[in-house]
N, C-alpha and C positions, 0 to 999 in steps of 0.2 A: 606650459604646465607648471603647478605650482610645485615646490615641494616642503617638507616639514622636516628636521634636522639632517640636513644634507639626502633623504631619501626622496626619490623621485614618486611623483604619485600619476598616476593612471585614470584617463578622463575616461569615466565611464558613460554609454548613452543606452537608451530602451534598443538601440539599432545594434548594438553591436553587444548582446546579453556571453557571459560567462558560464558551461554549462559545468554543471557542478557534479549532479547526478549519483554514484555513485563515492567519489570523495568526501558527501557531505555525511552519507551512509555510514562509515568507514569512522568519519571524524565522531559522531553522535555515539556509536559503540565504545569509542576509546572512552569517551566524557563519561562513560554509564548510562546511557540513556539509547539502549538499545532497540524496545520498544518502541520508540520513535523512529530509528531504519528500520525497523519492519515493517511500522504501517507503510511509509512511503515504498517502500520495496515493491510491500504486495499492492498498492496503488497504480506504480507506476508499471509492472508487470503483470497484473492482474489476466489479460489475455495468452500472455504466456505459460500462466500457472495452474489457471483450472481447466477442469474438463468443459468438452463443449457448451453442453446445456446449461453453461450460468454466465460466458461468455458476453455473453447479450442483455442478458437478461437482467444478471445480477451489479450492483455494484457495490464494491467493500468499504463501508462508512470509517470503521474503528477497530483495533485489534487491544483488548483491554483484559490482560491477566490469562491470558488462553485460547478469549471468547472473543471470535471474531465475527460482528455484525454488518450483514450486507443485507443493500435495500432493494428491491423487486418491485417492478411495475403494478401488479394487482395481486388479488388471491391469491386467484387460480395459478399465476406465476408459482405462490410461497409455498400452496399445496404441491403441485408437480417437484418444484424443487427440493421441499424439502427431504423427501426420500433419499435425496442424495450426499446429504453434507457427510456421511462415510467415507464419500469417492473424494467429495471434495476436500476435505481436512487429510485424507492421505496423502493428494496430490499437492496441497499446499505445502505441508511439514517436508516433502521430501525435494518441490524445487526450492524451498529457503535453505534445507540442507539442517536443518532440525525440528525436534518436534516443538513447534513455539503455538501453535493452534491444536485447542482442544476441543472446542466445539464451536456451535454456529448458531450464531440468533439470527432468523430473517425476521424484517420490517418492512411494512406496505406504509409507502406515505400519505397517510390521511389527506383528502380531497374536501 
């Protein structure tokens, strides 16, 4: 292993990855850049934090100023769910542990 002013350095490979996960969450809040652990947050917890019916269905693109944009398979998906982004922005804001979502824009990917 090589090192650089007497500090020893660490061969890293694809096989043996470093998880970071939360620390990196942690680290981006301190820099100001808090917004950015939230989206990964709710990305990476996304089935933890909503209620059933967007589980599947939905997935969360971007959390930008409030407005949190998740994409849905068709319409008919956007019509059913979107009656719901009340349950759902409650149930978000309260597993982040504040209110950081204020609303919801669904998006159907154009085909």
């Amino acid at each position: 292993m090589a090192s650089y002013a007497g500090v020893r350095q660490v061969s890293r490979s694809s096989s043996n990855p470093i998880p970071a996960g939360r620390h990196v969450e942690e680290t981006l809040a301190k820099m100001g850049v808090p917004w950015v652990a939230v989206n990964l947050r709710i990305r990476r917890d996304w089935k933890d934090l909503v209620p059933q019916q967007w589980r599947d269905k939905a997935r969360p693109k971007v959390l930008e100023e409030g407005r949190l944009t998740v994409e849905v398979p068709s319409q008919m998906d956007a019509a059913l769910l979107r009656y719901g982004t009340a349950s759902l922005t409650e149930r978000l804001n309260a597993g982040l542990g504040s209110r950081v979502v204020t609303s919801v824009k669904i998006i159907v990917p154009r085909r």
